[in-house]
C-alpha positions as a Markdown table, in Angstrom:
| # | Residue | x | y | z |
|---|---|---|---|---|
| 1 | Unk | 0.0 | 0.0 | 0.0 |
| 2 | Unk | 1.1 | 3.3 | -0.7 |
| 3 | Unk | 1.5 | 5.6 | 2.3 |
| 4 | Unk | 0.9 | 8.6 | 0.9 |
| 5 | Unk | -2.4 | 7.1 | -1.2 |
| 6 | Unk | -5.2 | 9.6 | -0.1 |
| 7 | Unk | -8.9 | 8.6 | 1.5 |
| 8 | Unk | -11.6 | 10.4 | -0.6 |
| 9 | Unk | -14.9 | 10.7 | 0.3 |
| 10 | Unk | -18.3 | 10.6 | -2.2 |
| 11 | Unk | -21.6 | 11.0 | -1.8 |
| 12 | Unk | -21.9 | 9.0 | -5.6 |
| 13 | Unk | -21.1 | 5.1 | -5.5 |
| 14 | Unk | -17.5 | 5.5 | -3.6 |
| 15 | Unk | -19.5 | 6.6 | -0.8 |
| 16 | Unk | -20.6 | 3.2 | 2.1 |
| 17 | Unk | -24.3 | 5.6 | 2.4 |
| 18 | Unk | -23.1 | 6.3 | 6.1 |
| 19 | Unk | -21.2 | 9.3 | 6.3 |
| 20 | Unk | -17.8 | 6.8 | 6.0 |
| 21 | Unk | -15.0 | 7.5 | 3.9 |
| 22 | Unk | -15.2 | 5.7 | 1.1 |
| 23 | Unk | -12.6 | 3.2 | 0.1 |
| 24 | Unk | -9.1 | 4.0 | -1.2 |
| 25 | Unk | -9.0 | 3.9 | -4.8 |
| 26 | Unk | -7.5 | 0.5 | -6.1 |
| 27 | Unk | -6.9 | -1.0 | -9.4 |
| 28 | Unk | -6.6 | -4.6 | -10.1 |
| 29 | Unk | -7.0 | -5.1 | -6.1 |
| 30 | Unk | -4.1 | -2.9 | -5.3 |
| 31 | Unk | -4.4 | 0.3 | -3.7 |
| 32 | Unk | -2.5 | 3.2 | -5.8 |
| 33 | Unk | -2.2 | 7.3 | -5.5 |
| 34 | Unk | -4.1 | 8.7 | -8.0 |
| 35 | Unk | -1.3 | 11.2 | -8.6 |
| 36 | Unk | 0.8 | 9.0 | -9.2 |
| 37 | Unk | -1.3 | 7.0 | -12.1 |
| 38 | Unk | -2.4 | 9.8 | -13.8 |
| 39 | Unk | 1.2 | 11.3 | -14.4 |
| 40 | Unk | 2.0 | 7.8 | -15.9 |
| 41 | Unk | -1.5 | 7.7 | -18.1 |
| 42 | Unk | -0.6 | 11.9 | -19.2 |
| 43 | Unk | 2.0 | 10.6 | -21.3 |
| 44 | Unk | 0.1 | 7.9 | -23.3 |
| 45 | Unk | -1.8 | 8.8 | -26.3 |
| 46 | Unk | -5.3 | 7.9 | -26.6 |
| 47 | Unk | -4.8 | 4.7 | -28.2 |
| 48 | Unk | -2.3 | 3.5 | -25.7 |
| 49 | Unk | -4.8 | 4.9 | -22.9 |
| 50 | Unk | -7.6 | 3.1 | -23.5 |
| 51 | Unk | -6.4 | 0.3 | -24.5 |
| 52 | Unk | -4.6 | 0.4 | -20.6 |
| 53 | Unk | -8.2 | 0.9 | -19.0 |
| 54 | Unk | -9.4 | -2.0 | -20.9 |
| 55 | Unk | -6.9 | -4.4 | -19.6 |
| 56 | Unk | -6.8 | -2.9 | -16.2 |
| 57 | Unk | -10.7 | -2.1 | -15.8 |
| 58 | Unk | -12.7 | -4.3 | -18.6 |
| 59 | Unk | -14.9 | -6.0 | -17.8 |
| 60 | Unk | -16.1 | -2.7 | -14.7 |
| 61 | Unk | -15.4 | 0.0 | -17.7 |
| 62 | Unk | -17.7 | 2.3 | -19.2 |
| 63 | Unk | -17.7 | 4.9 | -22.3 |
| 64 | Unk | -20.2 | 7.6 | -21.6 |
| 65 | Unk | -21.5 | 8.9 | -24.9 |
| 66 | Unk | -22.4 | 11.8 | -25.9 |
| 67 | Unk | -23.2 | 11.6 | -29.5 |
| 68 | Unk | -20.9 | 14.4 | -30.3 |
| 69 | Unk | -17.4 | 14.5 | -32.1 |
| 70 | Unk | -15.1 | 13.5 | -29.8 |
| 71 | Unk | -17.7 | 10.7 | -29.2 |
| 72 | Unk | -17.6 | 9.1 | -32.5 |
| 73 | Unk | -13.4 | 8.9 | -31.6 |
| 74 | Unk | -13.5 | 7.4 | -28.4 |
| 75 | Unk | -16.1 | 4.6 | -29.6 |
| 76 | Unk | -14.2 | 4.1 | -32.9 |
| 77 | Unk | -11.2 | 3.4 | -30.5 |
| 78 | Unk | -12.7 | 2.1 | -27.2 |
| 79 | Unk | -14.0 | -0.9 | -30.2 |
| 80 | Unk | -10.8 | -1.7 | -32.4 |
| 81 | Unk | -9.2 | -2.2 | -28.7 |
| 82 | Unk | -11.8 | -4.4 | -27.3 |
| 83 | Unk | -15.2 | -5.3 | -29.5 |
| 84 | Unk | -17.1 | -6.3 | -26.3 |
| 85 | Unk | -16.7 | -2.2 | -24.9 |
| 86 | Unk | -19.1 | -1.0 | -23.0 |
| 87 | Unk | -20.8 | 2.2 | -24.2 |
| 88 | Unk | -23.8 | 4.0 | -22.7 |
| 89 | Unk | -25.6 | 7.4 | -23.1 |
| 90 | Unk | -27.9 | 9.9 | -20.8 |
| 91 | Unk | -31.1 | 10.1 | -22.6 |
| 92 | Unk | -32.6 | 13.3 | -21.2 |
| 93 | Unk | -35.6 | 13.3 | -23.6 |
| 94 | Unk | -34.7 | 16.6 | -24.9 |
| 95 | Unk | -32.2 | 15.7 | -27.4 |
| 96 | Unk | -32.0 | 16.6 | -31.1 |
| 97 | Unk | -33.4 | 14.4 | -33.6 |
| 98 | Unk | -29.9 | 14.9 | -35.2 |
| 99 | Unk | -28.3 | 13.5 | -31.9 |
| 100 | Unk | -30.6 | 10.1 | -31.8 |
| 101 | Unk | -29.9 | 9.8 | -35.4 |
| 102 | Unk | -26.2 | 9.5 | -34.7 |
| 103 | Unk | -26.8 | 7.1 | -32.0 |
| 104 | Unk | -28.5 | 5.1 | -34.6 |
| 105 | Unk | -25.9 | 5.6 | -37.4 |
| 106 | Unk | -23.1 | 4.4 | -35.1 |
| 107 | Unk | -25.0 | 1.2 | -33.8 |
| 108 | Unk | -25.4 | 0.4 | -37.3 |
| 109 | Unk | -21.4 | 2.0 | -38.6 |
| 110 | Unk | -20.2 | -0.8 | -35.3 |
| 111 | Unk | -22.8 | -3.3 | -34.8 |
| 112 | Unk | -23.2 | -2.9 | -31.1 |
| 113 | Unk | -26.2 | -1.0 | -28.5 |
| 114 | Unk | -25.8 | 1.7 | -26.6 |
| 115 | Unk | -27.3 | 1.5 | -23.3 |
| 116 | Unk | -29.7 | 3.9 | -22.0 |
| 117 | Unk | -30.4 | 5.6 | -18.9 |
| 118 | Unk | -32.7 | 8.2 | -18.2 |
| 119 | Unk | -34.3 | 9.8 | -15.2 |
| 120 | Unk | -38.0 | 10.7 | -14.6 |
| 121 | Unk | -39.7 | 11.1 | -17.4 |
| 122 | Unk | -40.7 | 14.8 | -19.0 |
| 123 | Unk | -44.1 | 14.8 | -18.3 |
| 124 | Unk | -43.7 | 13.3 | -14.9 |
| 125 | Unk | -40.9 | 16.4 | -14.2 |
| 126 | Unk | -43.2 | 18.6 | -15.2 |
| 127 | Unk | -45.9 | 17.2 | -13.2 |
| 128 | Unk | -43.2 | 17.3 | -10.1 |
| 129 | Unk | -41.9 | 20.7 | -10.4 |
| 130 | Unk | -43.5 | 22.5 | -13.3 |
| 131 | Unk | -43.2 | 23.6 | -16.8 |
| 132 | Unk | -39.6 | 24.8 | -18.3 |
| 133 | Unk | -37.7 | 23.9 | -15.3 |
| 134 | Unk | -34.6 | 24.3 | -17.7 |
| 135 | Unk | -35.4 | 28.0 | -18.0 |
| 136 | Unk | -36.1 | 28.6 | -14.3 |
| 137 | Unk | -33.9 | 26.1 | -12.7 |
| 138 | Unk | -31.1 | 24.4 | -15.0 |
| 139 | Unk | -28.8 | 23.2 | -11.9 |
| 140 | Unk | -32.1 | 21.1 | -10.8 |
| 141 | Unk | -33.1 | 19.7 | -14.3 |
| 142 | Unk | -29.6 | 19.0 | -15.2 |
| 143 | Unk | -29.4 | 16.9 | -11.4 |
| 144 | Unk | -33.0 | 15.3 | -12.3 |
| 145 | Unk | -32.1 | 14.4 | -16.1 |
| 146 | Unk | -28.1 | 13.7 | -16.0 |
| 147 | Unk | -27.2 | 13.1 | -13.0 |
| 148 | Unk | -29.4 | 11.1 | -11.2 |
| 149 | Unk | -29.4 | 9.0 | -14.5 |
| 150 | Unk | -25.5 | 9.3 | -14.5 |
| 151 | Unk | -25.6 | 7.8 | -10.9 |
| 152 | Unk | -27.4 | 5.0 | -12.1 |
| 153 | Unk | -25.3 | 4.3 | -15.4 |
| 154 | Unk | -22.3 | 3.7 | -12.8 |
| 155 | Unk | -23.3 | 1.6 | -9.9 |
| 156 | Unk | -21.2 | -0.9 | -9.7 |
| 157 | Unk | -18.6 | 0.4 | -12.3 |
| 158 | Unk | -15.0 | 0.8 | -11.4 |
| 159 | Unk | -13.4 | 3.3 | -14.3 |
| 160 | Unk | -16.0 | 5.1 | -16.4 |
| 161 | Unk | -14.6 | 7.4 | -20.0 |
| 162 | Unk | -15.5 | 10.4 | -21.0 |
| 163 | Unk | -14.6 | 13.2 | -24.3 |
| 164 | Unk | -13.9 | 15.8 | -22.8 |
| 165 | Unk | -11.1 | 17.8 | -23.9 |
| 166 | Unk | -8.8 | 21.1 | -22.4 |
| 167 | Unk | -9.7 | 23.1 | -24.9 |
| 168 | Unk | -13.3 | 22.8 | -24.7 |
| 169 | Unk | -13.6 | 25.2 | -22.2 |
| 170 | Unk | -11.8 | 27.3 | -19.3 |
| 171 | Unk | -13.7 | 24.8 | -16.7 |
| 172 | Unk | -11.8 | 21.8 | -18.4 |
| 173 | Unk | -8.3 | 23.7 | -19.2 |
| 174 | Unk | -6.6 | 21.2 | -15.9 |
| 175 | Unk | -8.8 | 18.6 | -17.0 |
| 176 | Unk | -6.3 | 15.4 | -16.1 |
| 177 | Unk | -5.8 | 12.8 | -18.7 |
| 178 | Unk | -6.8 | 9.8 | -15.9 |
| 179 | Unk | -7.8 | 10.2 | -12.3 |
| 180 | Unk | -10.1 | 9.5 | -9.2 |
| 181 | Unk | -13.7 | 11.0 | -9.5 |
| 182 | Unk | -14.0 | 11.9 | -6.4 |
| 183 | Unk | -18.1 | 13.1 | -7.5 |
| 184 | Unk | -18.6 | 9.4 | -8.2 |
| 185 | Unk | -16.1 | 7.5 | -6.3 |
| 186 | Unk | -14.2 | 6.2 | -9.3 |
| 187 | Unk | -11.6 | 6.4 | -11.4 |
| 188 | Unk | -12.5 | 8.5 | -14.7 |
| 189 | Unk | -10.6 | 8.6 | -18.2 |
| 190 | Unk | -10.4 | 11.5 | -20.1 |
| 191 | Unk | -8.1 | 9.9 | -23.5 |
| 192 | Unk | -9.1 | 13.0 | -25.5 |
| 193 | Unk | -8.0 | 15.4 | -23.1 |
| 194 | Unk | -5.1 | 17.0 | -25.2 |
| 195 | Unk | -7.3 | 16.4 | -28.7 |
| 196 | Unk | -8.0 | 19.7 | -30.7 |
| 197 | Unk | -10.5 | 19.9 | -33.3 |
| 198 | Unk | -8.1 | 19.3 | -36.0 |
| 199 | Unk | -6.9 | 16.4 | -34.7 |
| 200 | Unk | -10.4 | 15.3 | -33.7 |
| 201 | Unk | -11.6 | 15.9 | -37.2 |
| 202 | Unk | -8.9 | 14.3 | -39.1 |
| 203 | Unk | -9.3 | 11.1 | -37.0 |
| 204 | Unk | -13.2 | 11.2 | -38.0 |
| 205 | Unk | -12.0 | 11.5 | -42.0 |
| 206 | Unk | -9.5 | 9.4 | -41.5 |
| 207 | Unk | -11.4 | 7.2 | -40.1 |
| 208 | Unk | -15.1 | 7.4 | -41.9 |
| 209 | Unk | -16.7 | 7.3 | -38.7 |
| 210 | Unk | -20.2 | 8.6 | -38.6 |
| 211 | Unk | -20.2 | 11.9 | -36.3 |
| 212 | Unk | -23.2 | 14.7 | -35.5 |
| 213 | Unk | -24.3 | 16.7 | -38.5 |
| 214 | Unk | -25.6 | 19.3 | -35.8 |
| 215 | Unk | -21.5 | 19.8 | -36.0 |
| 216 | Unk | -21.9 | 20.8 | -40.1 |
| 217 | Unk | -24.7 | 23.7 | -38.8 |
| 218 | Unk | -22.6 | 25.2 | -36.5 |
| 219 | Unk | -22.8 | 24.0 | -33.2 |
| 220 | Unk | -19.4 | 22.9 | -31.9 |
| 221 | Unk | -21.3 | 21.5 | -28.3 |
| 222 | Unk | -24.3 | 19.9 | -28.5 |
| 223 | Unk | -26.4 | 19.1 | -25.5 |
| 224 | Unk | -30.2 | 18.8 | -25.3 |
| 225 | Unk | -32.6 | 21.2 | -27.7 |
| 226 | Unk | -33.6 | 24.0 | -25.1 |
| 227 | Unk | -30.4 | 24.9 | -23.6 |
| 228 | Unk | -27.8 | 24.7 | -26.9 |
| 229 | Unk | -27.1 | 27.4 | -29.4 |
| 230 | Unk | -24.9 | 28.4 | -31.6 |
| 231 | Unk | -21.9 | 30.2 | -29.8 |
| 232 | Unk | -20.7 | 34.0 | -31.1 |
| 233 | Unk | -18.1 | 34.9 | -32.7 |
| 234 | Unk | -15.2 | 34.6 | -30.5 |
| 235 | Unk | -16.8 | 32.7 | -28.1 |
| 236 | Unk | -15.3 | 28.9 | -26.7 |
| 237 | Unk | -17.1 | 26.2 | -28.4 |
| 238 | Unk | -19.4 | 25.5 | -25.0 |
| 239 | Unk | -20.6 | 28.9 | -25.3 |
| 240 | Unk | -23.8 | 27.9 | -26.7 |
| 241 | Unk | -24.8 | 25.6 | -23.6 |
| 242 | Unk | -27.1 | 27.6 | -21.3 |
| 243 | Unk | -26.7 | 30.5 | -22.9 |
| 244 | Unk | -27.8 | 33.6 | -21.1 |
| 245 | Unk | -26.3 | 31.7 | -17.4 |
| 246 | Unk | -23.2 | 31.3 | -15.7 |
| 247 | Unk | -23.8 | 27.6 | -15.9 |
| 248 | Unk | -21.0 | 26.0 | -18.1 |
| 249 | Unk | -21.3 | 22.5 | -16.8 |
| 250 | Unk | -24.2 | 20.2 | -16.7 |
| 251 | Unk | -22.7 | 18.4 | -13.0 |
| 252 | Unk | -21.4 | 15.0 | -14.3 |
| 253 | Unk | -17.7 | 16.5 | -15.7 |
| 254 | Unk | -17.4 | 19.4 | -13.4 |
């Protein structure tokens, strides 16, 4: 055991459900310091990464999904490295068609399901707490729609991946390549995390991996229909999410 390995506490899956510290974060059985890891995952590329969590994680690992660009790379990669990946997705109800349709072209593009989780239902939300709750309230619609649904997607999961990227946004800049999620009580992946869109984009070509065409009309982060726009000129590419708010992050990456 590492001496200097740190307890974290969670009130997500790492947590006992009694106020206890959750357990220290292991892999393979061993207990490890996150630092540690995640200085020796930063220098491996995304390939190399993934195909590490596999072996050390598979078959407890998850790719979230997101049905954006940097989706349709981490899926093309998470299944050359292992065909039986596990992929799932957050279905909030309030996507685009053009987001389900992707979901659909890259079933078909891979031959595999994505599995779905999803919270209350829209009516039933309304029912609960009223009308537009995004509008009035987006902290509480994103907890009721992502991440209770989030929550559920990991129970029982010991290394979950995401596409998120530094240069997404100033919230993300420090984004580590691998480390403990402390908000879930696992360890997270983030292989994109030194990606730009160039390199995203010519991966995609390269590639011929279906991707979003909400990306083609402009919209460089696409989350569900009533709180995405298009950003300004100038503006970071997650601009356009909740627009009008201080909000920059929907509570499952930050």
């Amino acid at each position: 055991m590492h001496e200097d390995a740190h307890v974290y506490t969670s009130s997500g899956n790492g947590a006992n459900g009694n106020g206890r510290p959750a357990k220290l974060p292991t892999i393979d059985g061993s207990v490890v310091d996150p630092a540690e890891v995640s200085a020796e995952v930063e220098g491996m590329g995304a390939d190399e990464a993934i195909a590490w969590a596999v072996e050390a994680f598979h078959p407890g690992l998850r790719f979230a999904v997101s049905f954006q660009k940097t989706s349709s790379v981490v899926v093309d990669i998470a299944h050359r490295a292992e065909p039986e990946a596990r992929f799932f997705y957050l279905d909030t109800e309030l996507l685009f068609p053009e987001t389900y349709a992707t979901r659909d072209a890259l079933a078909a593009h891979f031959g595999i399901e994505f599995d779905r989780f999803a919270g209350i239902s829209v009516p039933e939300q309304e029912r609960l707490h009223g009308g537009n709750l995004w509008r009035r309230d987006p902290d509480a619609c994103c907890g009721i729609r992502k991440v209770e649904a989030m929550r559920e997607a990991l129970d029982g999961v010991e290394c979950w991946v995401s596409g998120i990227r530094r240069v997404d946004s100033e919230t993300r800049a420090a984004a580590a390549k691998f480390g403990w999620d402390k908000r879930f009580g696992l360890w997270k992946l983030n292989p994109l995390a030194d990606w730009d869109d160039k390199r995203v984009w010519k991966y995609i070509k390269d590639h011929h991996v279906p991707y979003n065409p909400l990306h083609d009309q402009g919209y460089p982060s696409i989350g569900c229909m009533p709180c995405t726009t298009k950003p300004g000129a100038g503006e970071d590419s997650r601009a356009g999410r909740w627009a009008g708010t201080d909000r920059s992050e929907c509570g499952i990456n930050g």
